[in-house]
C-alpha positions as CSV (number, residue, x, y, z in Angstrom):
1,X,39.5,-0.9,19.3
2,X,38.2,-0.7,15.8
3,X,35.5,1.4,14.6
4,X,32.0,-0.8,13.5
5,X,31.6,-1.3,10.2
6,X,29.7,1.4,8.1
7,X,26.2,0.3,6.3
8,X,26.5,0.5,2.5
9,X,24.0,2.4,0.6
10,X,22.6,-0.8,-0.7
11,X,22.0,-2.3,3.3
12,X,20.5,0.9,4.1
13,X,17.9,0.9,0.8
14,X,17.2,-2.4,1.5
15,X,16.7,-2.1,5.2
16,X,14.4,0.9,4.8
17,X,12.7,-0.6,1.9
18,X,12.6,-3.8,3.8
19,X,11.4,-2.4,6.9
20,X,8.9,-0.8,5.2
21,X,7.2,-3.2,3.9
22,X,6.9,-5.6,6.0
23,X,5.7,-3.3,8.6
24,X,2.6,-2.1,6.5
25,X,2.0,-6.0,5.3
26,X,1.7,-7.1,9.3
27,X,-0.3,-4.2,10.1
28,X,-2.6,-5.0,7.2
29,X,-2.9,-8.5,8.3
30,X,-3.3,-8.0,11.9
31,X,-6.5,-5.5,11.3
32,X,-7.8,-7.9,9.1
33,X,-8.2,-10.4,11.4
34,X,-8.6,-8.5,14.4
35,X,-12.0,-6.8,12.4
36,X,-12.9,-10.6,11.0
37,X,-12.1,-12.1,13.8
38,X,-14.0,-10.1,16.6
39,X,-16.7,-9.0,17.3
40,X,-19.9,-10.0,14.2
41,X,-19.3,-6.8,12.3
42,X,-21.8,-7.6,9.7
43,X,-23.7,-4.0,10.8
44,X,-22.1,-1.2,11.2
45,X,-19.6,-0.5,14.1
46,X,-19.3,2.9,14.7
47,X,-15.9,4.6,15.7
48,X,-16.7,8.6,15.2
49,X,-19.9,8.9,14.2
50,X,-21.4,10.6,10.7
51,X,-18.0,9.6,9.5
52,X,-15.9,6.5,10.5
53,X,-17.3,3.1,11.0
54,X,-15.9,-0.7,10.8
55,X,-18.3,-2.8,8.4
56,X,-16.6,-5.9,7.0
57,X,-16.6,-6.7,3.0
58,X,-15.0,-8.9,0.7
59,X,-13.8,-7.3,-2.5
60,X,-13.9,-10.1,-5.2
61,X,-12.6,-7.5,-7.7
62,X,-9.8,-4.7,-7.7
63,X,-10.0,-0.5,-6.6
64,X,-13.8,0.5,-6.0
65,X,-14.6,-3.1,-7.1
66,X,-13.7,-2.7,-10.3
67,X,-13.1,-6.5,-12.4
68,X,-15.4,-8.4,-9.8
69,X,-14.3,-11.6,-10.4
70,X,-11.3,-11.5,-12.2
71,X,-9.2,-13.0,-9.5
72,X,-6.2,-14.5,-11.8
73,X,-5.9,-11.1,-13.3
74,X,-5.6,-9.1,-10.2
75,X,-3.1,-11.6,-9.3
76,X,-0.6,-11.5,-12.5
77,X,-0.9,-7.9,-12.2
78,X,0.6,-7.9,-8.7
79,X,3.1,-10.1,-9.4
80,X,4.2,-7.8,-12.7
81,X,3.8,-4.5,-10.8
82,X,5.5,-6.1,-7.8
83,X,8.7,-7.0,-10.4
84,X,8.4,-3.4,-11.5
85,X,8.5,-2.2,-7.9
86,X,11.5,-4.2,-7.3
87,X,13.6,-3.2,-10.2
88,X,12.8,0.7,-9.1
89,X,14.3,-0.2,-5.3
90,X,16.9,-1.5,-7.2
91,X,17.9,1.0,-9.7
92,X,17.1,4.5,-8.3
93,X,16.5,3.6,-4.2
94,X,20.0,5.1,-3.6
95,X,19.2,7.9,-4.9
96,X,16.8,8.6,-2.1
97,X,15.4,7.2,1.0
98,X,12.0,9.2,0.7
99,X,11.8,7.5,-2.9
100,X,12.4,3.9,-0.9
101,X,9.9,4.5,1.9
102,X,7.0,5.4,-0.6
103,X,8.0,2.0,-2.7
104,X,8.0,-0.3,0.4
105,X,4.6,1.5,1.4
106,X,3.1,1.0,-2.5
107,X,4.8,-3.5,-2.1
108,X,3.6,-3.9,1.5
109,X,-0.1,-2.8,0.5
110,X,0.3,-4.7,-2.9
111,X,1.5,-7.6,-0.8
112,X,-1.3,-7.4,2.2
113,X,-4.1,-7.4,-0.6
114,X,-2.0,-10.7,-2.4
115,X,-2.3,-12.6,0.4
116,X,-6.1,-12.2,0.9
117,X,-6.3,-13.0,-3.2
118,X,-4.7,-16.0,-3.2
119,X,-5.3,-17.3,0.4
120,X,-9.2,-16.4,0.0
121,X,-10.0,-15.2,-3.0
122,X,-11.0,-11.7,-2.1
123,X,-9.4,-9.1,-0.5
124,X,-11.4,-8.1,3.3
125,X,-12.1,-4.3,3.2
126,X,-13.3,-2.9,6.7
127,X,-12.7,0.8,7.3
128,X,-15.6,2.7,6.0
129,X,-15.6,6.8,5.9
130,X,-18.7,8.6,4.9
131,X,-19.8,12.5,5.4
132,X,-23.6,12.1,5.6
133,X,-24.6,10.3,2.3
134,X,-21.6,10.5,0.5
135,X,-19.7,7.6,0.9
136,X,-16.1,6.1,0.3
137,X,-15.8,2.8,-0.8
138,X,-15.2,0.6,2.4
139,X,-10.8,-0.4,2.5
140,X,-8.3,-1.4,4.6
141,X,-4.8,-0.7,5.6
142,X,-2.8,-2.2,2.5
143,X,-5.1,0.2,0.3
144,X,-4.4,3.0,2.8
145,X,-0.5,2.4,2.4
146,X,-0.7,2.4,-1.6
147,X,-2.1,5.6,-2.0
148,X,-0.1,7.1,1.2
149,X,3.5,5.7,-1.0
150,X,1.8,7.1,-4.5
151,X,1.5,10.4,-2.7
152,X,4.6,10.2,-1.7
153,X,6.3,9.1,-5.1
154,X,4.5,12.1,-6.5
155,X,5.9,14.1,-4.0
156,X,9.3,12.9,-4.8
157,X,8.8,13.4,-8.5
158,X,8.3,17.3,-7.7
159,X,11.2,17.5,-5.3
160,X,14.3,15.5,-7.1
161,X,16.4,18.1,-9.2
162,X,16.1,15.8,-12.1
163,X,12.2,15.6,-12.4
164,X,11.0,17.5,-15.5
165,X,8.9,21.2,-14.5
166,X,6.2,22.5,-16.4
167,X,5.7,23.1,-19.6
168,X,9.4,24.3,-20.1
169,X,11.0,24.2,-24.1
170,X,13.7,21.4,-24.6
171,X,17.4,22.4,-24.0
């Protein structure tokens, strides 16, 4: 009996990256309409109190509302940073599979938050954390996973051997 096939580098970037994605674009898609769908959440629905509640918004613009309005921008810029994020999976995701997860965390938020833009025209925002008065602007899951994968590509930058330290003198 022969032995099964072996994945390729390539299969196993792309399932990761893949797999990745996809998984953080249902998740975003299923909260949304599970907190637009239920229950009127136009007040306040409080989860732990004095710091997590559910309050729906619509963000017309992009991060902390910023460009309100400014739909077809927010769009292009998706679709270029989404070619960008592509061509990284593509060049240097063999190089390492923590480098491919925080990619297809950083395209399945980018992708959750495209689909509100162009099916609505906003992007629906419903997690809201607060410590007394100080507040953080209301978001939702795709949000959550593109500053999760940044983390992580930071982190990666510090731990590949090729990543430049400190202020160290040329060679």
């Amino acid at each position: 009996m022969a032995a099964p096939p072996r994945l390729t580098r390539k299969a196993v970037v792309a399932a990761i990256f893949l797999c990745t994605a996809a998984a953080v674009v249902a998740a975003d898609l299923l909260t949304k309409r599970a907190a637009f769908h239920g229950e009127n959440l136009s007040r306040p629905h409080v989860i732990i109190p004095s710091f997590l509640d559910l309050t729906r918004t619509e963000n017309q613009g992009g991060v902390f509302g910023i460009g309100r309005g400014r739909i077809g921008f927010f769009i292009l810029f998706t679709l270029a940073a989404s070619a960008v994020i592509l061509w990284a999976v593509c060049r240097y995701g063999r190089t390492s599979r923590l480098l491919t997860f925080g990619l297809g965390c950083v395209f399945g938020g980018a992708m959750g938050n495209f689909w509100d833009r162009v099916a609505l025209g906003h992007v629906r925002d419903f997690i809201h954390c607060f410590i007394g008065r100080y507040h953080w602007p209301t978001f939702n899951v795709a949000d959550s996973a593109i500053c999760i994968g940044a983390a992580i590509l930071v982190i990666h930058s510090f731990l590949s051997p090729g990543a430049p330290r400190g202020n160290s003198p040329p060679k």
